[in-house]
Backbone as a chain_set.jsonl record, in Angstrom:
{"seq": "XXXXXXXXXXXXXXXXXXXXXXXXXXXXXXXXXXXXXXXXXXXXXXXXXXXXXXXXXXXXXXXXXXXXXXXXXXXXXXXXXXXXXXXXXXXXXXXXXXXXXXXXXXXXXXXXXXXXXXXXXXXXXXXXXXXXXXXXXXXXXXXXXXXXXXXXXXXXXXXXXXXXXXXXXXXXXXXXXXXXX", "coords": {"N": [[-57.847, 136.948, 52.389], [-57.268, 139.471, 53.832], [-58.712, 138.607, 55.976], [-56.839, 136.71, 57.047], [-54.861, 138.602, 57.505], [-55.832, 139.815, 59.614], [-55.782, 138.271, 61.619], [-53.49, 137.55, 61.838], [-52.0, 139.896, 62.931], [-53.908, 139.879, 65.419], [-52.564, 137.834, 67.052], [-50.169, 138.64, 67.068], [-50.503, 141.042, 68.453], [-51.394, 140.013, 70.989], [-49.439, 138.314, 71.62], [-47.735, 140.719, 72.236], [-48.952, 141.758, 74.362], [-48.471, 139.762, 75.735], [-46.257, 139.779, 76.595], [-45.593, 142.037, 77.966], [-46.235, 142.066, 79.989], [-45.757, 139.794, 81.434], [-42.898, 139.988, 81.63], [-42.327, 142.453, 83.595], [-44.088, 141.283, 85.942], [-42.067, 138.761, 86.101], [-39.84, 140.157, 86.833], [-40.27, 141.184, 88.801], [-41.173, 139.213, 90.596], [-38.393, 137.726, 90.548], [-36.53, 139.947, 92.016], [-37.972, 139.814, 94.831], [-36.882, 137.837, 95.562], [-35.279, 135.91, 98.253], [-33.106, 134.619, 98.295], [-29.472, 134.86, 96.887], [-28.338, 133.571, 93.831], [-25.575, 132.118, 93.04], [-23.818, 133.168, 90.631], [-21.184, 133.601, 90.157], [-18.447, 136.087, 90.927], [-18.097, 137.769, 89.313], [-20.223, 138.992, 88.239], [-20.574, 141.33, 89.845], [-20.076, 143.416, 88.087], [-21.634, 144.032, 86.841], [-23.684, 145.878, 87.151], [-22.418, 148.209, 86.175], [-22.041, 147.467, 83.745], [-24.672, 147.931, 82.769], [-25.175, 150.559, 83.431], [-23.415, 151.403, 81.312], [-24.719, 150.659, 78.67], [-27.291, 151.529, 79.227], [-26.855, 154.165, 78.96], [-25.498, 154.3, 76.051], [-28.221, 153.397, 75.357], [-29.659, 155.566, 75.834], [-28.093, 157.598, 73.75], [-28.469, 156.309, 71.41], [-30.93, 156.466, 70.881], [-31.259, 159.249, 71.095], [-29.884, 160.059, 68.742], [-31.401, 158.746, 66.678], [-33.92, 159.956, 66.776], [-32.544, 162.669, 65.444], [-31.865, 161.484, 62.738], [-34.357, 161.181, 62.141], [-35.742, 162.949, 62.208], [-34.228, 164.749, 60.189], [-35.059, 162.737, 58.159], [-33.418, 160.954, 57.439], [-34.303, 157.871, 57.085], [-33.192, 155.293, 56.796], [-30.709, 155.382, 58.3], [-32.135, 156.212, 60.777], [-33.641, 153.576, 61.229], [-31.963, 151.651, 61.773], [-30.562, 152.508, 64.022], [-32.671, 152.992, 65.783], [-33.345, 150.091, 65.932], [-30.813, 149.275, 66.874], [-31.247, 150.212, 69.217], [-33.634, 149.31, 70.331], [-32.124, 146.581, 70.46], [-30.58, 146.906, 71.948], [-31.864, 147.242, 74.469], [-32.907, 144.738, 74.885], [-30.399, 143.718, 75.687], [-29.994, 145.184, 78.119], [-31.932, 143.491, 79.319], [-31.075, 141.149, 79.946], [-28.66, 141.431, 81.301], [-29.414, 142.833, 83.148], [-31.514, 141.058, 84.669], [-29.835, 138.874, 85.175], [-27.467, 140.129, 86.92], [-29.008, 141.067, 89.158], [-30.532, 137.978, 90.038], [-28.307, 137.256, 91.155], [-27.244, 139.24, 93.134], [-27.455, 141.446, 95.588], [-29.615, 144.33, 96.174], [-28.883, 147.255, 96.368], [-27.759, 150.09, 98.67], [-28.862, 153.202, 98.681], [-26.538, 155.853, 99.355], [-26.193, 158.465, 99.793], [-27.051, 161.335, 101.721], [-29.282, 163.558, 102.818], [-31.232, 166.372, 100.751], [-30.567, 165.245, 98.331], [-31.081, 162.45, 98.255], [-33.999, 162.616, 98.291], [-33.903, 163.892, 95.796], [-32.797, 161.491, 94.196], [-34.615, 159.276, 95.096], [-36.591, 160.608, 93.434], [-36.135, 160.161, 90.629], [-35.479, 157.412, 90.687], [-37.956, 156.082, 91.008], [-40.049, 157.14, 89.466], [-38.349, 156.482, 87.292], [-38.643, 153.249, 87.699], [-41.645, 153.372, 87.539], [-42.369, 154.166, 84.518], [-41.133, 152.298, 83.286], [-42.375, 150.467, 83.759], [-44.797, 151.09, 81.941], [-43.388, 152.035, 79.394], [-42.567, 149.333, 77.584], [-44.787, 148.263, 76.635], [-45.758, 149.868, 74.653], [-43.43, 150.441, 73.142], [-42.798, 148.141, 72.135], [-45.414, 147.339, 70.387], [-44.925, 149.897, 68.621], [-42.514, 149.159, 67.415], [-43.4, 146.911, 65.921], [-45.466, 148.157, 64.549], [-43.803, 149.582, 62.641], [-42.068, 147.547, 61.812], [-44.135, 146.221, 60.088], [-44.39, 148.328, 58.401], [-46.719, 149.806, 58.921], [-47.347, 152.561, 59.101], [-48.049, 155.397, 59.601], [-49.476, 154.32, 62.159], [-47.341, 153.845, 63.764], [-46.428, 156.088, 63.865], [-48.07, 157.227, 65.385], [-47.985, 156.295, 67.753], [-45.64, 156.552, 68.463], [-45.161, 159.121, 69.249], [-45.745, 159.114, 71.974], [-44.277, 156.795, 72.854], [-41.512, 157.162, 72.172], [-40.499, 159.815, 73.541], [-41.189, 158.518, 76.423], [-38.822, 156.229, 76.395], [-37.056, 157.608, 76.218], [-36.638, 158.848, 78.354], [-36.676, 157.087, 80.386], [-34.414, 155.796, 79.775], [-32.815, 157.514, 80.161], [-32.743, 158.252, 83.288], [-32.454, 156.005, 83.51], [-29.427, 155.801, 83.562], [-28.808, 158.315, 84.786], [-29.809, 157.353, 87.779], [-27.506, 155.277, 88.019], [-25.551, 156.446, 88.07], [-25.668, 157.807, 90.208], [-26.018, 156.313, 92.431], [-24.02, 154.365, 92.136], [-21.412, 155.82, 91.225], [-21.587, 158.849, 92.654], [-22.22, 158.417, 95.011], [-21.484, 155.723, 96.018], [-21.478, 152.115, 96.855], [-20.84, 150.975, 100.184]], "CA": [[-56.533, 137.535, 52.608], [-57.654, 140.328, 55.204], [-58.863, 137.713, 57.77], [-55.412, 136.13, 57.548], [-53.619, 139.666, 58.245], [-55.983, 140.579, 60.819], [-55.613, 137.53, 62.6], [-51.949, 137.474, 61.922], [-51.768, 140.854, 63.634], [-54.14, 139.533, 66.603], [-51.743, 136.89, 67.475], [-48.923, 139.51, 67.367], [-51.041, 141.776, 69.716], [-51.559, 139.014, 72.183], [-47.804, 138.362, 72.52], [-47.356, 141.928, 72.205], [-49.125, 142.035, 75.377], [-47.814, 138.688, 76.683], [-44.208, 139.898, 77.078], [-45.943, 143.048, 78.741], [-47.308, 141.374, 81.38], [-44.773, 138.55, 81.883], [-41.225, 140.759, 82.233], [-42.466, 142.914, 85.075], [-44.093, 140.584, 86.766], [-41.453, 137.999, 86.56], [-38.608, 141.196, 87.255], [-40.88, 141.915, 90.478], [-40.664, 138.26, 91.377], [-36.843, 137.964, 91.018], [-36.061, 140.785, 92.893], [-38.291, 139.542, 95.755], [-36.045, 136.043, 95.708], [-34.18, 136.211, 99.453], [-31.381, 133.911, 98.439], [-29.621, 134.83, 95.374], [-28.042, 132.439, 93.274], [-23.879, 132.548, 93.294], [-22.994, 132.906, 89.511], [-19.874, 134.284, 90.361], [-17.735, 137.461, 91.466], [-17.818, 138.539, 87.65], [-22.206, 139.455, 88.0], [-21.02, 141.971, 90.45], [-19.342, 144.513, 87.491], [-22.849, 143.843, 86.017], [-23.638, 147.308, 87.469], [-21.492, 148.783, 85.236], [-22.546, 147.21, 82.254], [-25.914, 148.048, 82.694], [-25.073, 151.815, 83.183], [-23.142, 151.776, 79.98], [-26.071, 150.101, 78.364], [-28.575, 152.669, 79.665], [-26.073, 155.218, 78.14], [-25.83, 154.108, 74.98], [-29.636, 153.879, 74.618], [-29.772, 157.197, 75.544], [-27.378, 158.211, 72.573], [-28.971, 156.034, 69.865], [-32.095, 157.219, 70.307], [-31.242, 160.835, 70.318], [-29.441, 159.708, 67.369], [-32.501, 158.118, 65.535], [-35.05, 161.102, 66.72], [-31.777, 163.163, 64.845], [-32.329, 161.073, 61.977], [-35.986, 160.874, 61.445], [-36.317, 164.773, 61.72], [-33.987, 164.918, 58.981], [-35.747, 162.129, 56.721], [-32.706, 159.493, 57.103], [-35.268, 156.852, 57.241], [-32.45, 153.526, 56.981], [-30.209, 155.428, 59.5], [-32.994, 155.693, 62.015], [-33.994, 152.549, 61.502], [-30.653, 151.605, 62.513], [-30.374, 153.363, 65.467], [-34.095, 152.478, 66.949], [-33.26, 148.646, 65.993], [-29.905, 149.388, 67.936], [-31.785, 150.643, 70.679], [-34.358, 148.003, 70.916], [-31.638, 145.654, 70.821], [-29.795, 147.333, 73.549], [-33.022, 147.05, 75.51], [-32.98, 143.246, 75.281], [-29.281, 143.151, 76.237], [-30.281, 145.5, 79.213], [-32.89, 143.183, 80.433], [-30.413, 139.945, 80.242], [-28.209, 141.836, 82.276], [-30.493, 143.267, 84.966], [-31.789, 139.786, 85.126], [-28.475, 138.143, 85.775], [-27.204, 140.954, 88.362], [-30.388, 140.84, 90.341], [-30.931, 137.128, 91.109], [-27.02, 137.155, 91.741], [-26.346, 140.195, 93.918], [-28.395, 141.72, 96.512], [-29.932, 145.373, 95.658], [-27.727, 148.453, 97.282], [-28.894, 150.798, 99.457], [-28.78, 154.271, 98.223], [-25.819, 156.265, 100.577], [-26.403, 159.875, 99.605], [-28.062, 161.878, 102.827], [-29.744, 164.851, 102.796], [-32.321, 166.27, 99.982], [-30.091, 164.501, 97.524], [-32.013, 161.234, 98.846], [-35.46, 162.988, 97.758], [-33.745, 163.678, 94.258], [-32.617, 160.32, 94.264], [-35.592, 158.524, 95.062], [-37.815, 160.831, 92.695], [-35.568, 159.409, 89.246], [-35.98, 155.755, 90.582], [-39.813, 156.008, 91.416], [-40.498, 157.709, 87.962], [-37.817, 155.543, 86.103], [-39.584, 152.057, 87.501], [-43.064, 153.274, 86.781], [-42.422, 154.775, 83.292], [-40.031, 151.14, 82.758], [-43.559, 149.027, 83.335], [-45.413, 151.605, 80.407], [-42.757, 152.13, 78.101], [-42.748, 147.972, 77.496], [-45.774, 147.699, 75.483], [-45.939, 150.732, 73.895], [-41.895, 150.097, 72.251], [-43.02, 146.757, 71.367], [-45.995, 147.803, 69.31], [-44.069, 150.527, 67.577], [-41.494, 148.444, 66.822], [-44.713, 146.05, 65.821], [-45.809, 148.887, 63.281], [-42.406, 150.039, 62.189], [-41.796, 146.397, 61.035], [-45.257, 145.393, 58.855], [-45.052, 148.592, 57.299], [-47.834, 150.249, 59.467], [-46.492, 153.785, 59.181], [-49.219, 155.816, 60.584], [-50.023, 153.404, 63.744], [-46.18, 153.531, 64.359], [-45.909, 157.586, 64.513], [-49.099, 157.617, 66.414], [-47.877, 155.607, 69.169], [-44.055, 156.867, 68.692], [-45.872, 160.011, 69.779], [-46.236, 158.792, 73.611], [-43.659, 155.919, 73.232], [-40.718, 157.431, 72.045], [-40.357, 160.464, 74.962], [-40.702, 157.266, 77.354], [-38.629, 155.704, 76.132], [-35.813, 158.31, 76.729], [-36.901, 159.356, 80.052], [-36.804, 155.518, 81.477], [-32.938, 155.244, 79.357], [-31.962, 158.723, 80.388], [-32.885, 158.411, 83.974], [-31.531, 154.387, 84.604], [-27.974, 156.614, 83.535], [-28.703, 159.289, 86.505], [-29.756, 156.722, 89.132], [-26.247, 153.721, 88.436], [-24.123, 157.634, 88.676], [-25.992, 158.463, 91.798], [-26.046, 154.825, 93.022], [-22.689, 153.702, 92.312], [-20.83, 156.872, 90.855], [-21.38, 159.642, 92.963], [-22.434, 157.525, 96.519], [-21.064, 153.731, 95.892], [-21.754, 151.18, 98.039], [-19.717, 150.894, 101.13]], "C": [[-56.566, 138.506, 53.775], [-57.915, 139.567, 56.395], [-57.517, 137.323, 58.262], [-54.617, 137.241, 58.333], [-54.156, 140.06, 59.489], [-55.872, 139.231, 61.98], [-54.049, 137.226, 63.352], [-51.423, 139.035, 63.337], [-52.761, 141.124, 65.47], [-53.476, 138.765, 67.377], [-50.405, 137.617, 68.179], [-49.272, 140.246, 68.688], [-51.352, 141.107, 70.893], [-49.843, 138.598, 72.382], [-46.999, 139.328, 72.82], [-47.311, 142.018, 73.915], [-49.185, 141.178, 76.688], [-47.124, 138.696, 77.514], [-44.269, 141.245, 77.328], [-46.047, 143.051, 80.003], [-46.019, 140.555, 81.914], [-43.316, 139.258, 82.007], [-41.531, 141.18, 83.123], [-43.014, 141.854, 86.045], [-42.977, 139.529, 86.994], [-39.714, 138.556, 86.7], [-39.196, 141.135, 88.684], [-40.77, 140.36, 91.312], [-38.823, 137.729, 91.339], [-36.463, 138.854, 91.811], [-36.525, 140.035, 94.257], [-37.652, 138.026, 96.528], [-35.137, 136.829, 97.151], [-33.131, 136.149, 99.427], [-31.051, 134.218, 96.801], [-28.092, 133.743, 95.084], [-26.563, 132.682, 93.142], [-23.773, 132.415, 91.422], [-21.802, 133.281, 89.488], [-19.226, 135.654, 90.417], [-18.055, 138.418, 90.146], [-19.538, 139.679, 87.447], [-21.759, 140.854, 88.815], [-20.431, 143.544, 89.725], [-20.721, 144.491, 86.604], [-23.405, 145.09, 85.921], [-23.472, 148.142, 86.271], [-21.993, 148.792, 83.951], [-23.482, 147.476, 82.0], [-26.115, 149.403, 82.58], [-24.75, 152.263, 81.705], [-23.991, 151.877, 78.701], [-27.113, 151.244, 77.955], [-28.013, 153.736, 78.737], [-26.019, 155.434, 76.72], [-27.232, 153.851, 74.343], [-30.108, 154.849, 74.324], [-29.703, 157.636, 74.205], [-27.43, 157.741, 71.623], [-30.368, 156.433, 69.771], [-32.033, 158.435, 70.26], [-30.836, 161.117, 68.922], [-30.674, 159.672, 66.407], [-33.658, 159.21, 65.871], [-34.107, 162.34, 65.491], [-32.076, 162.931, 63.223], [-33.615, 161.281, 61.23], [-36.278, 162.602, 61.004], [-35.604, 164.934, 60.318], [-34.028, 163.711, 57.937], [-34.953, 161.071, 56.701], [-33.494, 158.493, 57.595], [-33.999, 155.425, 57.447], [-31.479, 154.429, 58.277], [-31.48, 155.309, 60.792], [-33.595, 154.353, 62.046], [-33.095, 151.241, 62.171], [-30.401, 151.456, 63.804], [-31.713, 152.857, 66.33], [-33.867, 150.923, 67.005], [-32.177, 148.644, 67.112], [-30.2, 149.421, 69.353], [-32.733, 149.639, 71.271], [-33.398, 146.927, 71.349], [-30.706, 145.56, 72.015], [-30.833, 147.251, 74.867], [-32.93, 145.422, 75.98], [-31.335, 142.952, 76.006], [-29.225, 143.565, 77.841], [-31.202, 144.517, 80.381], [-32.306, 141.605, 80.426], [-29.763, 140.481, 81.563], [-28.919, 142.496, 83.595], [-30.857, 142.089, 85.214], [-30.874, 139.341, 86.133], [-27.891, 139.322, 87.69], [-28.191, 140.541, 89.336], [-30.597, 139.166, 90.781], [-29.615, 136.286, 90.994], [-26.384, 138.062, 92.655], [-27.926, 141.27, 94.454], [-28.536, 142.925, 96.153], [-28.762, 145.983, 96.795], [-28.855, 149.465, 97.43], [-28.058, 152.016, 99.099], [-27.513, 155.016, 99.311], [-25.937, 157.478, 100.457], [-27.773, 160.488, 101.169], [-28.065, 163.405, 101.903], [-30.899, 165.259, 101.512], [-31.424, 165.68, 98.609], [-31.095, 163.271, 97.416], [-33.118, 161.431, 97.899], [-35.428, 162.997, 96.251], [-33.462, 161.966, 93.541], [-33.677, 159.25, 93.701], [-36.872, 159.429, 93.71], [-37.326, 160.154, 90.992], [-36.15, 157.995, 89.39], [-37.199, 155.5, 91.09], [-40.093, 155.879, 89.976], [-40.089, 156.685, 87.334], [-38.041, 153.948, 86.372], [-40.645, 152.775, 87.02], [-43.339, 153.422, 85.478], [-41.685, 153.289, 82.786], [-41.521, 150.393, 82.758], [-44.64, 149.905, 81.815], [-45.118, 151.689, 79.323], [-42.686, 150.657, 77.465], [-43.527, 148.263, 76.328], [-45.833, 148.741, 74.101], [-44.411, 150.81, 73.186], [-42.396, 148.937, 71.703], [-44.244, 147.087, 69.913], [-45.451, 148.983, 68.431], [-43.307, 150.173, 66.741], [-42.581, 147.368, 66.017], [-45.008, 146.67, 64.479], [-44.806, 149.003, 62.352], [-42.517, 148.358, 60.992], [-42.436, 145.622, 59.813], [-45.455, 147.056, 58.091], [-46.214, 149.763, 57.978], [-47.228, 151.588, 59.654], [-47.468, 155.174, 59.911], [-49.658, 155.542, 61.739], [-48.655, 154.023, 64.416], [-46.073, 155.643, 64.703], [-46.624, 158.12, 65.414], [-48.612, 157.504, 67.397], [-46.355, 156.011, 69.584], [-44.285, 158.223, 69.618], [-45.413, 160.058, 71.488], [-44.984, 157.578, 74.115], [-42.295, 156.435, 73.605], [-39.405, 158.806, 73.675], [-40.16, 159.667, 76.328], [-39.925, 157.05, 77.691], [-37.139, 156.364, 76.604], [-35.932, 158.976, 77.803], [-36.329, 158.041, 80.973], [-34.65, 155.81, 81.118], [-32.171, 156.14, 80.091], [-31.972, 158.533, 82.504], [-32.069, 157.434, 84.533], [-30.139, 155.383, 84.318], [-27.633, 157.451, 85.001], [-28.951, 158.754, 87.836], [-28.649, 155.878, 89.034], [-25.668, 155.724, 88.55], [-24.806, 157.732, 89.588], [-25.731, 157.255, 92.759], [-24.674, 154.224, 93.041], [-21.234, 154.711, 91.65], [-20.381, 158.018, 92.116], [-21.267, 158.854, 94.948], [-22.494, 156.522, 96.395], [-21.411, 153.718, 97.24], [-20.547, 151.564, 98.66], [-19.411, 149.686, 101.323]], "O": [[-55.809, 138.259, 54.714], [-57.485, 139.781, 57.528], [-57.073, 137.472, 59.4], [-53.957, 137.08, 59.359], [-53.455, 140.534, 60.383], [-55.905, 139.47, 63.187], [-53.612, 136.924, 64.462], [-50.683, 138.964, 64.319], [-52.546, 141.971, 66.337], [-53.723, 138.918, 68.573], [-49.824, 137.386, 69.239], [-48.627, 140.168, 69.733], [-51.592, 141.807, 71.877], [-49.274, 138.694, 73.469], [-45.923, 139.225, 73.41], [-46.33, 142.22, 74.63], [-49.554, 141.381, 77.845], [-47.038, 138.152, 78.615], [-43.261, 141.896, 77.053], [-45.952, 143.919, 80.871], [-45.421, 140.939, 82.919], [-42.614, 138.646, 82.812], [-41.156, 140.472, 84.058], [-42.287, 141.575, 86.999], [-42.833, 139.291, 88.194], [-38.703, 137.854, 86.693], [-38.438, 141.034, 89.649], [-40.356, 140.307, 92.47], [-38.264, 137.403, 92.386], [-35.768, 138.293, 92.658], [-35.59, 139.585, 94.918], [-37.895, 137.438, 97.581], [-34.547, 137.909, 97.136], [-32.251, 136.833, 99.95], [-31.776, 134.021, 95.825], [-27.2, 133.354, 95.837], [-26.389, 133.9, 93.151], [-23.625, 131.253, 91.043], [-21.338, 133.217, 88.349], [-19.799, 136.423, 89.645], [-18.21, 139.639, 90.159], [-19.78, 140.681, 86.773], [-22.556, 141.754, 88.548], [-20.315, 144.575, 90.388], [-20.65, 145.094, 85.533], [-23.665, 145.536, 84.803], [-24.354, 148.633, 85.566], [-22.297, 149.742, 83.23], [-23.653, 147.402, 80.784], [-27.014, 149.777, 81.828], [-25.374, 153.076, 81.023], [-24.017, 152.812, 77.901], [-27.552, 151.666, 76.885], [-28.696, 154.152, 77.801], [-26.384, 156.478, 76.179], [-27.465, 154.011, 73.145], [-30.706, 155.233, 73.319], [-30.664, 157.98, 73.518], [-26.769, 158.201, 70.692], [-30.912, 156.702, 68.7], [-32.723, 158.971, 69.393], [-31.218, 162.004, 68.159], [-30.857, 160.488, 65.504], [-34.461, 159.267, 64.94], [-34.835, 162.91, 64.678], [-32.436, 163.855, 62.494], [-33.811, 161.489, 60.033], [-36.755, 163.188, 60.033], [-36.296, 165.226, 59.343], [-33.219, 163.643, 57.012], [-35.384, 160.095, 56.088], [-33.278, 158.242, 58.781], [-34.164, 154.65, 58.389], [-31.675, 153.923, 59.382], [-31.585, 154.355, 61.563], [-34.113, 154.062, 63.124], [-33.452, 150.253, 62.813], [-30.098, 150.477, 64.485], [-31.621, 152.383, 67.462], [-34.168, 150.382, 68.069], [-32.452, 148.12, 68.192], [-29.654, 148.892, 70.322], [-32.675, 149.208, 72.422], [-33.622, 146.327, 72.4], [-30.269, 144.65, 72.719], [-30.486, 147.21, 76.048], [-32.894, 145.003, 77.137], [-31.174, 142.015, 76.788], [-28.723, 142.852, 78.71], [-31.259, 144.599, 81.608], [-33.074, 140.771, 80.906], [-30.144, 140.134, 82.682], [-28.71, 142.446, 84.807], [-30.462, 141.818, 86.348], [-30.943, 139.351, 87.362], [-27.983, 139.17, 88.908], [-28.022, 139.693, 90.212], [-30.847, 139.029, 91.979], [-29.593, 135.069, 90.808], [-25.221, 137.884, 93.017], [-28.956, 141.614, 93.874], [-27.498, 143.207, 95.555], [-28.083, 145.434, 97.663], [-29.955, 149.706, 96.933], [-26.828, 152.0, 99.156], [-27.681, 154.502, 100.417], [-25.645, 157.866, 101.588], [-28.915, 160.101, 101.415], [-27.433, 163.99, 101.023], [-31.577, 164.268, 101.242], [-32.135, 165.891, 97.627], [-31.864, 163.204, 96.457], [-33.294, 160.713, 96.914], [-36.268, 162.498, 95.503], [-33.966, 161.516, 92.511], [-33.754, 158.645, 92.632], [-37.831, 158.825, 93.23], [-38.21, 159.71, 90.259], [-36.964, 157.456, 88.641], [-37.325, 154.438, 91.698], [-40.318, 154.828, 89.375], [-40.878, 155.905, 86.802], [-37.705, 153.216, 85.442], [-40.598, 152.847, 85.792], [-44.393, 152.948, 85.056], [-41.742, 153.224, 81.558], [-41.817, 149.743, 81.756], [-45.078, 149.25, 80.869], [-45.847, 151.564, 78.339], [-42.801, 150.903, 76.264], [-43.049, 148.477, 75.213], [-45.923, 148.438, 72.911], [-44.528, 151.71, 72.354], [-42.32, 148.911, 70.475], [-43.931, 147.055, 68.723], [-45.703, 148.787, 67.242], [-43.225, 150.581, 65.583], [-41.884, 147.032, 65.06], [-44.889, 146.035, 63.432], [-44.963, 148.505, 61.237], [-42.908, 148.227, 59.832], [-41.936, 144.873, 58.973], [-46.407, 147.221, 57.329], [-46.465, 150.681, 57.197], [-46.446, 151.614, 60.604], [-47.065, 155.691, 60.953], [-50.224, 156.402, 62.413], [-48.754, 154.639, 65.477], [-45.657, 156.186, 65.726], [-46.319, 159.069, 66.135], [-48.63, 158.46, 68.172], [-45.9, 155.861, 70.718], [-43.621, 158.36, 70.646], [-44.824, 160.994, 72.028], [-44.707, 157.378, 75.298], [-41.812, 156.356, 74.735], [-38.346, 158.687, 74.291], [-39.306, 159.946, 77.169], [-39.612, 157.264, 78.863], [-36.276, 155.74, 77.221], [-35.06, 159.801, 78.076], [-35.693, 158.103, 82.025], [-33.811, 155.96, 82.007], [-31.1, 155.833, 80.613], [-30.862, 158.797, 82.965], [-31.292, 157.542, 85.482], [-29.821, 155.788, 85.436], [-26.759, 157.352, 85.863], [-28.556, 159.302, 88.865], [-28.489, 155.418, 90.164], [-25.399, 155.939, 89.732], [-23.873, 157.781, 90.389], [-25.204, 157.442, 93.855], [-24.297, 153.597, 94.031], [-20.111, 154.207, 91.665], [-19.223, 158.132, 92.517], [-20.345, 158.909, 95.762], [-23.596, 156.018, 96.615], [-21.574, 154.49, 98.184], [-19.577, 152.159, 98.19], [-18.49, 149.397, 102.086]]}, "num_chains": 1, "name": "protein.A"}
């Protein structure tokens, strides 16, 4: 019975760290596509949706850290499922936008720029770490593993709202405060 779970839970950890590996790299090769694909005028409010998105991850996981401190265990579980699942709707939609509509070029001068660029530096690099480490939480969370999952919520969770909180402050700086022209 133990071989089965630990194998069961090696299998998991290998696609854990499948669909670690395989989103960024195959985000970093879409972006790099020259020609992008016409799905129609409608991809280009995609923007939008993706901000809102970001927004609302924000505000269910402050929600479900809200929760957990005070012990509502089925609401936060709620709220972090919410949030994971807002993650997957985020990364349909960034898909779709991106190999339908060409990136935008930042328009803000001056040390704005520097603030600018230091959110979307941070909030890609912290977007390829937070990946694995949400997945295995969510990994623990789910079998039960309640100890693994607060360990790693530890390092995940803070991530997790840095990457959500930040994609919010770069689409307002990007298409809020200095839209495209």
């Amino acid at each position: 019975m133990a071989t089965a779970a630990l194998e069961s839970e090696a299998k998991s950890k290998l696609l854990i760290n499948t669909i670690s590996i395989a989103v960024p790299v195959a985000v970093a090769v879409m972006l790099a596509f020259p020609n992008k694909f016409n799905l129609g005028d409608w991809t280009k409010n995609l923007s939008h949706v993706i901000g809102t998105i970001n927004t609302l991850t924000t505000l269910v996981l402050i929600a479900g850290l809200i929760f957990i401190k005070r012990r509502q265990i089925d609401y936060h579980r709620i709220a972090m499922t919410a949030a994971f699942a807002l993650g997957g709707l985020f990364l349909i939609c960034y898909v779709i936008y991106h190999v339908s509509n060409p990136s935008n070029k930042f328009n803000g001068e001056g040390a704005v720029r520097y603030v600018y660029f230091f959110f979307l530096i941070t909030h890609i690099g912290f977007s390829l770490v937070v990946l694995p480490l949400v997945l295995r939480a969510m990994f623990y969370a789910v079998t039960n593993q309640f100890a693994r999952h607060r360990s790693i919520v530890r390092y995940a969770y803070p991530i997790w709202l840095y990457v959500s909180a930040t994609g919010v402050i770069v689409y307002l700086m990007l298409y809020q405060l200095f839209p495209p022209r």
